[in-house]
Backbone bond lengths (Angstrom), bond angles and torsions (degrees), N, CA, C in turn:
res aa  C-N    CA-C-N  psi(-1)  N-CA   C-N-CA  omega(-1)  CA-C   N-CA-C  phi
1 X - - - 1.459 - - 1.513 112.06 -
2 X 1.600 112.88 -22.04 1.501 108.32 176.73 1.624 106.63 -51.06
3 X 1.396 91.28 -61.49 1.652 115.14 -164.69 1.639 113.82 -35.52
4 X 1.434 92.00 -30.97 1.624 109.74 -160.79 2.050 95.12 -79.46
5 X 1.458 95.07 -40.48 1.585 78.33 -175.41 1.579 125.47 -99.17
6 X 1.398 101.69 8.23 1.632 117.13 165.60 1.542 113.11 -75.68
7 X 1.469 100.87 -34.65 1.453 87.90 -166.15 1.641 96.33 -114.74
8 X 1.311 133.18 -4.81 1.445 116.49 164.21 1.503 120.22 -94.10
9 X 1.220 114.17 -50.51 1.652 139.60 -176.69 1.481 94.74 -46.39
10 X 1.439 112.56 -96.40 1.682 133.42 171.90 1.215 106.62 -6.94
11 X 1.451 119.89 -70.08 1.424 127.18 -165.56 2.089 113.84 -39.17
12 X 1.285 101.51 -36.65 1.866 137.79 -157.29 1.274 108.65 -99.61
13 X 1.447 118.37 -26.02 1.307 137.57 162.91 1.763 117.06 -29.70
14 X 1.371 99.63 -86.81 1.198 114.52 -164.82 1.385 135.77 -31.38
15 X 1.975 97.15 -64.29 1.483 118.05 -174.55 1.867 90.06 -108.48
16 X 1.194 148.33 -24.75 1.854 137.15 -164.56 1.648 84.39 -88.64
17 X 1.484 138.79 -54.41 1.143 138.83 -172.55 1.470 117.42 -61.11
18 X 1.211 119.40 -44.87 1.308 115.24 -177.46 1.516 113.19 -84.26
19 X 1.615 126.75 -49.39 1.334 97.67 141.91 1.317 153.68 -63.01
20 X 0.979 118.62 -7.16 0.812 116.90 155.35 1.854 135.52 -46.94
21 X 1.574 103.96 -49.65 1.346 133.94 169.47 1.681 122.49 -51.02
22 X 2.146 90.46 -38.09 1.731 107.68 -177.36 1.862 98.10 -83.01
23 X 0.797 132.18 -10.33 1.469 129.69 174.09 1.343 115.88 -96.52
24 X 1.333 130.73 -33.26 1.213 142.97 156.62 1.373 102.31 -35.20
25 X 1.061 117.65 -93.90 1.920 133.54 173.53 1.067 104.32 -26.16
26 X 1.253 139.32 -73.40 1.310 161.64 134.17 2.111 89.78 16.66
27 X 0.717 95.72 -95.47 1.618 119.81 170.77 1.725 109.05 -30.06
28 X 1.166 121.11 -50.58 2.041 131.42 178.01 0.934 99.33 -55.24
29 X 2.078 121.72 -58.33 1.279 89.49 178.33 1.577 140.67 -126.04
30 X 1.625 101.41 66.26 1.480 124.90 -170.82 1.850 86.46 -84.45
31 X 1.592 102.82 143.31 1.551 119.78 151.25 1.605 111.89 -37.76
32 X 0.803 117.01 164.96 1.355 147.04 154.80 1.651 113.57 -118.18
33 X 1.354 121.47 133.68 1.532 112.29 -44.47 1.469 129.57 -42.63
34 X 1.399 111.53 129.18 1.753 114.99 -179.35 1.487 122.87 -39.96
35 X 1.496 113.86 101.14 1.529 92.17 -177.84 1.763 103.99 -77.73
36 X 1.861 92.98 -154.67 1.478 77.02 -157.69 1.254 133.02 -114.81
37 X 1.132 98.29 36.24 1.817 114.60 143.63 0.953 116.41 -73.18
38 X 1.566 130.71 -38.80 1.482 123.32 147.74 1.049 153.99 -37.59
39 X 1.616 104.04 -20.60 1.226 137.46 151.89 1.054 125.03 -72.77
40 X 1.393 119.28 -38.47 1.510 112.69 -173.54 1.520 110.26 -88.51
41 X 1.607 97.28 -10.34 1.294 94.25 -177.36 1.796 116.75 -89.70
42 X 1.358 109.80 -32.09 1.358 130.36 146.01 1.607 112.85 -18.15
43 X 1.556 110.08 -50.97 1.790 115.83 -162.76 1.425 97.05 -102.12
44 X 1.375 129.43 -5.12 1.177 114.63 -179.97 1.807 106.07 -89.36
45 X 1.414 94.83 -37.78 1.933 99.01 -178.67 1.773 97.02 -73.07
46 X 1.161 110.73 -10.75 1.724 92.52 172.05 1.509 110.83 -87.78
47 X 1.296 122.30 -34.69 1.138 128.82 156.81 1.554 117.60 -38.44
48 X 1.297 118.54 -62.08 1.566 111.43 178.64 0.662 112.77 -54.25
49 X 1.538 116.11 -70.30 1.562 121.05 -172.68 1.634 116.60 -45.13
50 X 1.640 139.44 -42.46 0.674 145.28 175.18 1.819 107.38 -47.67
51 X 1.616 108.81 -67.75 1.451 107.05 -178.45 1.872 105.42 -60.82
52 X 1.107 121.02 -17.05 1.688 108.73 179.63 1.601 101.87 -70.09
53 X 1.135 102.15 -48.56 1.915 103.88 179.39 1.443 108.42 -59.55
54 X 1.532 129.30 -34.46 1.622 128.17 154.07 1.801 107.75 -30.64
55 X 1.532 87.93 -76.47 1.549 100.47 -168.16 1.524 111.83 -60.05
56 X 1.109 123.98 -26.15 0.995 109.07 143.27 2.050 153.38 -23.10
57 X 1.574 87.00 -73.29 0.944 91.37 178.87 2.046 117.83 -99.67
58 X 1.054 88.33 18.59 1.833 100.54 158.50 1.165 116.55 -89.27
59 X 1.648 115.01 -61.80 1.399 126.44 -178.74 1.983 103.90 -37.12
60 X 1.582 110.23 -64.96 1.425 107.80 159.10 1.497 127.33 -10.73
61 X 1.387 111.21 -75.50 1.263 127.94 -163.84 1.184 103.55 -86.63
62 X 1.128 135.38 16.71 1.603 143.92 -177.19 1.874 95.11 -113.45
63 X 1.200 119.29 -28.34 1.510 130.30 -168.35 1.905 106.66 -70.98
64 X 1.467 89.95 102.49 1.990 86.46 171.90 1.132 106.06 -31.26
65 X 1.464 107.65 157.88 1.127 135.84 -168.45 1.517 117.19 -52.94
66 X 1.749 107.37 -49.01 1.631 126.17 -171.39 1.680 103.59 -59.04
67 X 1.552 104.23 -55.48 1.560 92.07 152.02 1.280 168.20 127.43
68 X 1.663 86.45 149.70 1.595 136.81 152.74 1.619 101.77 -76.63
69 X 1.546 119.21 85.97 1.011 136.52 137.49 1.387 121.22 -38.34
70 X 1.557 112.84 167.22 0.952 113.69 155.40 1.820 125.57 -84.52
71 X 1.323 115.28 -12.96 1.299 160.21 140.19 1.215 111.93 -27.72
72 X 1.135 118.27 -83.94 1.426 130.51 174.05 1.731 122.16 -51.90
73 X 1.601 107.03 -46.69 1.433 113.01 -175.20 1.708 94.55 -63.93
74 X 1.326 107.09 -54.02 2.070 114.60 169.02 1.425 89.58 -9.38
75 X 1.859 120.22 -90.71 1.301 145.08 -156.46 1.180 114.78 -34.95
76 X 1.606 101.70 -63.39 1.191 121.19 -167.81 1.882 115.14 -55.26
77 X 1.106 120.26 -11.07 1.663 127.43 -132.82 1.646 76.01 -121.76
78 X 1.587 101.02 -69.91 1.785 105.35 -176.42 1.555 109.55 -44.92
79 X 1.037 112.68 -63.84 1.377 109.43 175.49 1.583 113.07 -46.55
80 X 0.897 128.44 -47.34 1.449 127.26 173.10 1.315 115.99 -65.74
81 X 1.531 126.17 -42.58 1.516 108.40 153.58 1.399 134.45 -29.56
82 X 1.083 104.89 -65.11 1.448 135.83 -175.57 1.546 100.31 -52.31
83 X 1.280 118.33 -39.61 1.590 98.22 -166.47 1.673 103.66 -111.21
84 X 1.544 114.70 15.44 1.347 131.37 169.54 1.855 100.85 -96.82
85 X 1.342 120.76 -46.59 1.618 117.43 162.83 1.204 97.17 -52.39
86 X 1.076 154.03 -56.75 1.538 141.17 -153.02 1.326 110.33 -75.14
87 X 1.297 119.17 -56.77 1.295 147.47 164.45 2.055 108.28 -33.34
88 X 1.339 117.63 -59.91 1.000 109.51 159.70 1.425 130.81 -72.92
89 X 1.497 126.68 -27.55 1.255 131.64 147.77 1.555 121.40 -15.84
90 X 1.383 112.76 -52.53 1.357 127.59 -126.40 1.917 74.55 -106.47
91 X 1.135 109.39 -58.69 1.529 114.06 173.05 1.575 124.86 -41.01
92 X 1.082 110.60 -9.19 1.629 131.65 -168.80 1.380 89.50 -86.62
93 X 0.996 109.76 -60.17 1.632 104.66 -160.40 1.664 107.20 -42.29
94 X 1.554 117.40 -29.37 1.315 112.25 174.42 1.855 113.85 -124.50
95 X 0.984 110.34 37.75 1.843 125.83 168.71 1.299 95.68 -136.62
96 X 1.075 106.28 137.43 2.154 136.97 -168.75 1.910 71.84 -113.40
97 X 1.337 102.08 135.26 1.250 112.52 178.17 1.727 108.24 -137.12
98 X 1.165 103.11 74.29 1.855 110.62 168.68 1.463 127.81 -47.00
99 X 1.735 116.75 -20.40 1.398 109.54 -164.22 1.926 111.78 -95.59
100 X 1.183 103.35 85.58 1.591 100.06 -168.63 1.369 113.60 -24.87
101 X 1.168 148.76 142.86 2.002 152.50 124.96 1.446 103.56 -32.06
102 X 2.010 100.38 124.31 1.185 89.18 157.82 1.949 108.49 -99.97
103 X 1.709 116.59 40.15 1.250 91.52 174.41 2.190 86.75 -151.28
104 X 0.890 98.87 124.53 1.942 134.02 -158.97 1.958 83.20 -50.96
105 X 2.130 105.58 -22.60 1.683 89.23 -176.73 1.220 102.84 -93.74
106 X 1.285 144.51 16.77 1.365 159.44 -117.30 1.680 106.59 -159.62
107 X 1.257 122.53 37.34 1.638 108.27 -176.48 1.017 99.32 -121.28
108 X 1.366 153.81 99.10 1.471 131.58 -175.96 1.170 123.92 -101.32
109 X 1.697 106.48 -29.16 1.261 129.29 -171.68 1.617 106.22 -65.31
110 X 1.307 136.81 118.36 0.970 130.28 -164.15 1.896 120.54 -121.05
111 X 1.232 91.25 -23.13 2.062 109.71 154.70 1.077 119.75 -39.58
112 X 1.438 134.67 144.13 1.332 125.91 164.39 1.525 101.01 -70.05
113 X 1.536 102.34 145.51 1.574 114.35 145.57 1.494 158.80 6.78
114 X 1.109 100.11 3.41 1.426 106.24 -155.79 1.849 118.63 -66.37
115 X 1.545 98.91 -172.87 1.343 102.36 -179.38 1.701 101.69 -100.90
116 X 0.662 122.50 -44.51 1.694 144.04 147.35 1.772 90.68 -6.37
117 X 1.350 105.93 131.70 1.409 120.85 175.11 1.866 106.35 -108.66
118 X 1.408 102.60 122.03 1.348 91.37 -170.41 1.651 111.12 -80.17
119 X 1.064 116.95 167.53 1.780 146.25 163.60 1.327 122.16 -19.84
120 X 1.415 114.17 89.44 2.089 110.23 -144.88 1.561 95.89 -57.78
121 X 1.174 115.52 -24.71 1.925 104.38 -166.34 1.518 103.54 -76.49
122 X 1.824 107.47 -29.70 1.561 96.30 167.20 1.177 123.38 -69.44
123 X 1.584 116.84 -57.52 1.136 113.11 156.33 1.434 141.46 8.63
124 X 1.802 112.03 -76.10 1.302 125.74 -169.38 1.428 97.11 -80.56
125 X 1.241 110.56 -43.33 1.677 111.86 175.30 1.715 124.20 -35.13
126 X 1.121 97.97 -47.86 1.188 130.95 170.28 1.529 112.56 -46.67
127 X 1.513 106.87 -87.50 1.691 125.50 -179.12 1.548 93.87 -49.82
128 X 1.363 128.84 -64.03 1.472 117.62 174.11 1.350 132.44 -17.72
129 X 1.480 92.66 -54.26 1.771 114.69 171.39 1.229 115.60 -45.64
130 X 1.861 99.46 -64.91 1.913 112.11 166.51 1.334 120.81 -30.92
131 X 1.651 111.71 -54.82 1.572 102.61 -170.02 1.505 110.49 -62.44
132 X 1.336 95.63 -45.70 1.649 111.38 -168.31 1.563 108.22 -50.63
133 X 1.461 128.98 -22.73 0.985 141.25 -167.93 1.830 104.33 -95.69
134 X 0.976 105.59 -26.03 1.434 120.23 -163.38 1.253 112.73 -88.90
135 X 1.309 103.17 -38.21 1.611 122.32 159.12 1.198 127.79 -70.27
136 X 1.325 120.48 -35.46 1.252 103.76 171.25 1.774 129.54 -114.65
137 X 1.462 93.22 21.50 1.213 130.47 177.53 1.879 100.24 -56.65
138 X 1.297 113.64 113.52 1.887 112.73 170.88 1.438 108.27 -95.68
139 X 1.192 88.73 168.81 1.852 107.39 171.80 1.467 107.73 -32.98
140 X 1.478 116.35 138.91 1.289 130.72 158.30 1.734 110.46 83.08
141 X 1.455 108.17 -19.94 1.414 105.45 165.19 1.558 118.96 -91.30
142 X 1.544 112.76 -146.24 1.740 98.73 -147.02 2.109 82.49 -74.06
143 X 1.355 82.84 171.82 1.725 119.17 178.87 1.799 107.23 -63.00
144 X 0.939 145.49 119.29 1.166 141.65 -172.32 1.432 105.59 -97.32
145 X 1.250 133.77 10.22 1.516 153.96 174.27 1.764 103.21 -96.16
146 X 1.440 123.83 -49.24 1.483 122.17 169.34 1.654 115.18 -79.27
147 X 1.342 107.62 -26.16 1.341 110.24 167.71 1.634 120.36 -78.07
148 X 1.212 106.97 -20.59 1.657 95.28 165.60 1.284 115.83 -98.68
149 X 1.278 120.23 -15.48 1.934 125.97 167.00 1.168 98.47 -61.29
150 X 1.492 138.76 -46.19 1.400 125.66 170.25 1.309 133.94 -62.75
151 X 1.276 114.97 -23.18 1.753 157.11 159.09 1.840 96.90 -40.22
152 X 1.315 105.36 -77.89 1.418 132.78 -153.68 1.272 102.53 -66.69
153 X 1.522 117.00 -9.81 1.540 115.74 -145.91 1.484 115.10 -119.58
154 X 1.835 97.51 -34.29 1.469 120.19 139.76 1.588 128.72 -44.04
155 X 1.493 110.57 -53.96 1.541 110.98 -173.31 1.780 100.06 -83.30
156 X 0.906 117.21 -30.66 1.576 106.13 155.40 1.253 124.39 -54.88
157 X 1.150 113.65 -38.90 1.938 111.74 -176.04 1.596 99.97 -74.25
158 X 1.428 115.60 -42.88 1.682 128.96 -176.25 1.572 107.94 -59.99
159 X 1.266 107.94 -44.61 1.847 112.60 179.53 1.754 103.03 -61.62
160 X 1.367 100.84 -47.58 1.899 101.63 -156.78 1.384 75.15 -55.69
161 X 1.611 161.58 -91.46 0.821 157.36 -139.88 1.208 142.23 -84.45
162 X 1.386 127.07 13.02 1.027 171.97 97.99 1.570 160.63 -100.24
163 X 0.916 117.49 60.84 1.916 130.11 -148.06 1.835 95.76 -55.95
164 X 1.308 114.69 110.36 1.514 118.62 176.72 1.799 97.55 -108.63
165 X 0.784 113.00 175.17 1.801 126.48 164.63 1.490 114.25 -94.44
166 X 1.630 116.32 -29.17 1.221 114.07 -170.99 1.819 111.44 -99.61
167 X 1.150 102.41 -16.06 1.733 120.13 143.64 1.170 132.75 -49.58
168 X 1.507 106.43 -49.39 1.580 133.24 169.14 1.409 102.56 -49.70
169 X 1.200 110.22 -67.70 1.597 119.56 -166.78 1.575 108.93 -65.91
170 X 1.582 119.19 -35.77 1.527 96.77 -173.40 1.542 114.62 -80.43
171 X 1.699 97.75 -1.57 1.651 91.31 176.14 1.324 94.58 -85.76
172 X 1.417 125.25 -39.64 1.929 104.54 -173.43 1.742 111.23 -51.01
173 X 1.267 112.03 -24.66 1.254 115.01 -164.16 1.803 110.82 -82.90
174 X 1.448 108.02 -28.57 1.398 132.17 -178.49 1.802 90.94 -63.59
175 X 1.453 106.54 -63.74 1.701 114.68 -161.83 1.202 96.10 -70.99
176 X 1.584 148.29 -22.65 1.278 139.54 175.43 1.672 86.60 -68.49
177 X 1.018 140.32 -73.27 1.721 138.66 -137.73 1.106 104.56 -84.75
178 X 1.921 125.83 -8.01 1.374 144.67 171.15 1.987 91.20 -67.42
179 X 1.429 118.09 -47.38 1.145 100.00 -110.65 1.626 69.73 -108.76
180 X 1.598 125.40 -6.58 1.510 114.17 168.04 1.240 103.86 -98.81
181 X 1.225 144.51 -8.04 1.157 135.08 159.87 1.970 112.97 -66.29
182 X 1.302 100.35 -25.56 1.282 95.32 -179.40 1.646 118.00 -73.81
183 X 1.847 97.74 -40.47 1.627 109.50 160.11 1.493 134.28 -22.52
184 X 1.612 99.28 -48.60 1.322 121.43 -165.99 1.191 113.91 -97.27
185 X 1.876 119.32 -3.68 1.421 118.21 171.84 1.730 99.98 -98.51
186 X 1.435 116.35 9.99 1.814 121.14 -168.97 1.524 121.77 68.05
187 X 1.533 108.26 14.18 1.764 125.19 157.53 1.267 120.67 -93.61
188 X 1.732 87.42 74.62 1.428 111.35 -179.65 1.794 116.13 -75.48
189 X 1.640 119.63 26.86 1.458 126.31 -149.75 1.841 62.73 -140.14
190 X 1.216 111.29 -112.55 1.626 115.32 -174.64 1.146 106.47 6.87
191 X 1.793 113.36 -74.38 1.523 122.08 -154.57 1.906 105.51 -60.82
192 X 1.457 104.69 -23.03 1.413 86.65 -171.00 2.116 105.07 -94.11
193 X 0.974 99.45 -18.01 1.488 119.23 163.56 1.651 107.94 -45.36
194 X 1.265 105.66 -55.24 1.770 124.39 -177.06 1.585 99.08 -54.00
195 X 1.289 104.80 -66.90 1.315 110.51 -170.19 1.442 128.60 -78.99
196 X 0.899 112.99 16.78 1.357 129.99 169.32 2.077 120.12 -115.97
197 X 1.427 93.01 -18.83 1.220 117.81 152.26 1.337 122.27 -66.57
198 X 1.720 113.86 -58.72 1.162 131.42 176.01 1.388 108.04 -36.71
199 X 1.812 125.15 -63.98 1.038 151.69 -161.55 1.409 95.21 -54.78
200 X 1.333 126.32 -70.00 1.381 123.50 -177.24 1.177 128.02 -43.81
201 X 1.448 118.02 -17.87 1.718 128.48 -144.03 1.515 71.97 -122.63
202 X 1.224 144.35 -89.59 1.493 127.49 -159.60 1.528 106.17 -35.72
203 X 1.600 111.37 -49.35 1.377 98.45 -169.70 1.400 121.52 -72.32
204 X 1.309 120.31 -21.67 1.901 123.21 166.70 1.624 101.83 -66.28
205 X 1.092 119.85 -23.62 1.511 117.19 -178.84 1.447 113.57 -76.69
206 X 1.133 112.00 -30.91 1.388 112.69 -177.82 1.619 109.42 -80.26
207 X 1.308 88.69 -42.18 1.970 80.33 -177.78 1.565 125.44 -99.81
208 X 1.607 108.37 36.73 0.950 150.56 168.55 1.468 114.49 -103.66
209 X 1.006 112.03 -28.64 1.933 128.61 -175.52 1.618 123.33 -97.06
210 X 0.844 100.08 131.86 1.925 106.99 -173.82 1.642 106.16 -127.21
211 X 0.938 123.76 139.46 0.928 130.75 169.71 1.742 133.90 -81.00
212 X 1.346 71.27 -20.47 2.197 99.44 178.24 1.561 101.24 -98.19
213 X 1.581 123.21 14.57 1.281 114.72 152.00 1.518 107.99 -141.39
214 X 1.128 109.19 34.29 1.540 123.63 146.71 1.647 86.75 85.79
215 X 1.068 134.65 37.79 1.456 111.56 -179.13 1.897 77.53 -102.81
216 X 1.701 91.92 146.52 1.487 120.40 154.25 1.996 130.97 -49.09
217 X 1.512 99.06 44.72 1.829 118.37 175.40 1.836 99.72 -45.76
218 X 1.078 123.61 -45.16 1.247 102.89 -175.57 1.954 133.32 -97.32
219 X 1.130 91.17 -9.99 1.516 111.76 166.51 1.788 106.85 -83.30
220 X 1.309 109.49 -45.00 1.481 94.69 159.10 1.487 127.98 -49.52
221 X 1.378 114.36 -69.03 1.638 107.32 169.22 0.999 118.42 -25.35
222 X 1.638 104.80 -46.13 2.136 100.74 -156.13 1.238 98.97 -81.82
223 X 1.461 136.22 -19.42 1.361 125.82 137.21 0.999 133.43 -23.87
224 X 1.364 116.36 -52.22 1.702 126.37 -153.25 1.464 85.68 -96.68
225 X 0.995 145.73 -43.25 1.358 144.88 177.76 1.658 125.00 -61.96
226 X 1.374 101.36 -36.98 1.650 109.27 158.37 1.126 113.72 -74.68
227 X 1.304 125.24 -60.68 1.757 120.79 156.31 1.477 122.02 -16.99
228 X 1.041 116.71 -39.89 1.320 115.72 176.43 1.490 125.19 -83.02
229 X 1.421 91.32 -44.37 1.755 96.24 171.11 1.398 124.39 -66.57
230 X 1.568 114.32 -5.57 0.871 123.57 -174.94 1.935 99.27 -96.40
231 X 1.222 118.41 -55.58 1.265 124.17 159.66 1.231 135.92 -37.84
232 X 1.543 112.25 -30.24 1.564 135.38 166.18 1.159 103.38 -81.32
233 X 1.627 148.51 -11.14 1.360 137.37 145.79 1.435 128.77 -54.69
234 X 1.361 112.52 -26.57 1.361 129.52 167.41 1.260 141.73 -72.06
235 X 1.262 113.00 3.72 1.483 147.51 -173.63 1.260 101.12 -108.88
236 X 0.978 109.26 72.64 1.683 104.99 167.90 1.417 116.37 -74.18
237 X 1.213 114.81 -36.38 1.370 123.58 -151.87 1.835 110.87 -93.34
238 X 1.478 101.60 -65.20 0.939 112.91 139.18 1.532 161.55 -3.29
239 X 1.141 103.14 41.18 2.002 97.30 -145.93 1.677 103.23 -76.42
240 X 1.336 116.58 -19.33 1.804 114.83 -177.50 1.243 102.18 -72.77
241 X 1.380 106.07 -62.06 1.656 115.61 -173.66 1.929 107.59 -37.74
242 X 1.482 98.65 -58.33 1.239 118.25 170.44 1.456 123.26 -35.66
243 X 1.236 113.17 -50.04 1.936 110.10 -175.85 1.492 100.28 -95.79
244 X 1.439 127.46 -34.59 1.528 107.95 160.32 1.611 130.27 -61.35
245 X 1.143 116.59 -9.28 1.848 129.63 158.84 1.490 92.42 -67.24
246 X 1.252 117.87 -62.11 1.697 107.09 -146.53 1.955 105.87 -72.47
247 X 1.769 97.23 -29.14 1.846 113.77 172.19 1.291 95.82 -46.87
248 X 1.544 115.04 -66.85 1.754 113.38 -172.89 1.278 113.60 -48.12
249 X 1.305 123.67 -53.03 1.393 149.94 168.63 1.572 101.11 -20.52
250 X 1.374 106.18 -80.22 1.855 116.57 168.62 1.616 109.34 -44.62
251 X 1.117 111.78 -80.55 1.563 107.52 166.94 1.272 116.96 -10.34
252 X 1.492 132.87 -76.36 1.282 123.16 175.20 1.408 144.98 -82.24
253 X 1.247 102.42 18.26 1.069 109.39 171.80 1.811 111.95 -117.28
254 X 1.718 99.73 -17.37 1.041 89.06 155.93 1.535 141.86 -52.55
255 X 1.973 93.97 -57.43 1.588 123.56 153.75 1.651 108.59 -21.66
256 X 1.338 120.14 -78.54 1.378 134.41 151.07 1.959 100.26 7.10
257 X 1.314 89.13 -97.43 1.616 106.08 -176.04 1.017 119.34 -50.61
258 X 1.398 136.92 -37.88 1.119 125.16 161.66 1.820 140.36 -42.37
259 X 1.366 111.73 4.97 1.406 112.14 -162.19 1.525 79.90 -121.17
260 X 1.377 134.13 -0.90 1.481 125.23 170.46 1.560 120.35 -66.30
């Protein structure tokens, strides 16, 4: 456990901790109600905090094998929860979050209500956070099914008001990880709902994307192509449906490779 916090913790220390600390303060002594430097200052500590729970859980997975416990990955993950709840917390102050939680550990959105569509870069910032949280979310903590409905619900509010490609894609990627999490609760109706969602959203993403304005065309595919292979695990039953997912699957990631 030393090992684990020399070389993950330390690393996150320096510059995620100390700003972290200058936004805090920053934050004591904002008005009530926060105007909006308070706000911006609000989205910047969600920002850190958000990328510290990144660095977090890289530094981890960067750790040889001997170790990266099973122990350690535990550590590494909780701690990264924890500073992804905060992290979205902190994002609330400027995202109006309409889509109720159906689970009481699951509320993040912390804005009132409004009709008002919030700030797509907060927004995605935000839902980003969700997945990231959702993913590395373990047993017995929050539901990674209410954490991506909150996910899904953000990049919807962010699209109506700005339609990006790389928006596009983290919702296909949200409704793919929606839609095996749904697998694994035996909402075998949802999960195929997700993925057929999914399907649409990679494919508006792609033809949304140019390459002659620097958007990321081939990391999308290899998205949409892991997405699938991942979706083609879910087919148990199924075996046609099944190897034409994984054909598409090849297909785009071939597509993918080709721009190397």
């Amino acid at each position: 456990m030393i090992g684990f916090k020399v070389c993950i913790i330390k690393p996150a220390l320096p510059s995620s901790s100390m700003s972290q600390g200058q936004f805090e303060a920053a934050l004591k002594l904002a008005p009530h109600p926060p105007n909006l430097a308070a706000i911006e200052a609000s989205i910047n500590l969600g920002e850190c905090l958000q990328n510290w729970g990144e660095t977090t859980l890289s530094a981890a997975s960067a750790l040889p094998d001997d170790v990266l416990t099973c122990e350690v990955e535990a550590e590494a993950q909780t701690r990264a929860c924890a500073l992804f709840r905060r992290a979205v917390h902190a994002y609330g102050a400027a995202v109006p979050c309409d889509q109720p939680s159906t689970s009481a550990a699951a509320t993040p959105c912390t804005a009132p209500s409004t009709s008002a569509a919030p700030r797509a870069d907060v927004a995605v910032n935000c839902a980003n956070t969700l997945a990231s949280w959702a993913e590395a979310a373990v047993e017995g903590q929050e539901g990674p099914r209410q954490l991506l409905a909150q996910a899904l619900h953000l990049y919807r509010a962010a699209l109506s008001s700005e339609p990006d490609a790389l928006t596009w894609g983290n919702l296909a990627d949200a409704e793919v990880a929606t839609a095996v999490a749904a697998a694994g609760d035996g909402d075998g109706a949802a999960a195929e709902a997700c993925a057929e969602r999914a399907r649409a959203a990679y494919a508006t993403a792609c033809q949304l994307s140019s390459t002659d304005n620097g958007d990321d065309l081939p990391g999308l595919l290899a998205n949409w192509g892991t997405g699938l292979v991942a979706l083609a695990g879910l087919m148990q039953q199924d075996s046609a449906t099944k190897l034409a997912t994984l054909e598409e699957a090849v297909q785009r990631l071939r597509e993918s490779a080709s721009f190397d």
